[in-house]
N, C-alpha and C positions, 0 to 999 in steps of 0.2 A: 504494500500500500504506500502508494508516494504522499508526501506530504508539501505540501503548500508553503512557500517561504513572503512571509509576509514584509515587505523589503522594506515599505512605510517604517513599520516598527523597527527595523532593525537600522533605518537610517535615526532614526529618534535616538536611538540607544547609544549610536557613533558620536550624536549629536552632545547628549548630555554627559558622555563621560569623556568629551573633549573639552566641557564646558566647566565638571569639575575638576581638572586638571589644570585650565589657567586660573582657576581660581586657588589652586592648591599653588602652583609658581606664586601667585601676589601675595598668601597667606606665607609662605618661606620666604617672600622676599621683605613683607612687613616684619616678622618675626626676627628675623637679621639686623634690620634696620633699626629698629626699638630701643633705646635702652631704659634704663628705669634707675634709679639711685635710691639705696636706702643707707641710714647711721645706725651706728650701732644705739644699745639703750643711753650711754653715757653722751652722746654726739663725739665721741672722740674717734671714730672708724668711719668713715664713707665710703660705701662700695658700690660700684655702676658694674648692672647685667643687662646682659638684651634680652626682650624674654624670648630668645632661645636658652639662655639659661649660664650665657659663658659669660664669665666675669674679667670686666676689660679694663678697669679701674683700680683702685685702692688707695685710699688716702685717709694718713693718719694725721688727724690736730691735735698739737703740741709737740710735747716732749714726753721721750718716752724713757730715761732716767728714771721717776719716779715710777714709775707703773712698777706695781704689782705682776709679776709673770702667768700667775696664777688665772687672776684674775684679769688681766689681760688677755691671756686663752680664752677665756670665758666672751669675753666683748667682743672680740673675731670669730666665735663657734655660735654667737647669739644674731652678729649683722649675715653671717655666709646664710644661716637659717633661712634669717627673714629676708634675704635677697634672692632665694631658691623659690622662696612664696613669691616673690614681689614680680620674679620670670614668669609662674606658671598663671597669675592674676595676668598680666599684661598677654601670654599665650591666647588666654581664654576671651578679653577684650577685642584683640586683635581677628580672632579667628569668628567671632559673633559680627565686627565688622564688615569681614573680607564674604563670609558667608551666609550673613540673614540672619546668622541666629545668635539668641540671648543665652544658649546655653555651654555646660564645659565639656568637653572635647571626647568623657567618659561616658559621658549621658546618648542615650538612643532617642 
């Protein structure tokens, strides 16, 4: 039994998964371009990611003589955190822009 190739449909289908592929190019090319700056809790760390998620920055204010080592580890393991949030919040911005939609990246 031969079956019937419906070309309409199958031109739709070319159509649309051509459509979300340049849209998937401007969502990697926004996501590259992006970055986002957050400080640590004390403001003495400032670290810039793009939210893809690489960190291209770092900058310390002041002096770091008196720092605590300790505690210094601590204010670089608290800003890296909140700069891996700060990537995947801007991910999700970016990708609700590029795409139509309000939701995160995990969600169906």
């Amino acid at each position: 039994m031969a079956r019937e190739i419906d070309e309409g449909w199958i031109d739709e289908a070319i159509e649309r998964y051509q459509r979300l592929e340049r849209l998937r190019g401007e969502f990697d090319k926004a996501v590259a371009g992006h970055s986002v700056s957050v400080h640590s809790p004390d403001n003495s760390i400032e670290v810039v990611v793009t939210a893809a998620g690489a960190i291209t920055d770092v900058r310390i204010n002041g002096t770091l003589h008196h720092r605590n080592p300790a505690e210094f580890a601590r204010e670089i393991q608290a800003v890296v955190t909140t700069a891996a949030d700060a990537a995947r919040w801007a991910r999700e911005k970016l990708h609700g822009e590029v795409f139509g939609m309000r939701h995160s990246l995990g969600e169906d």
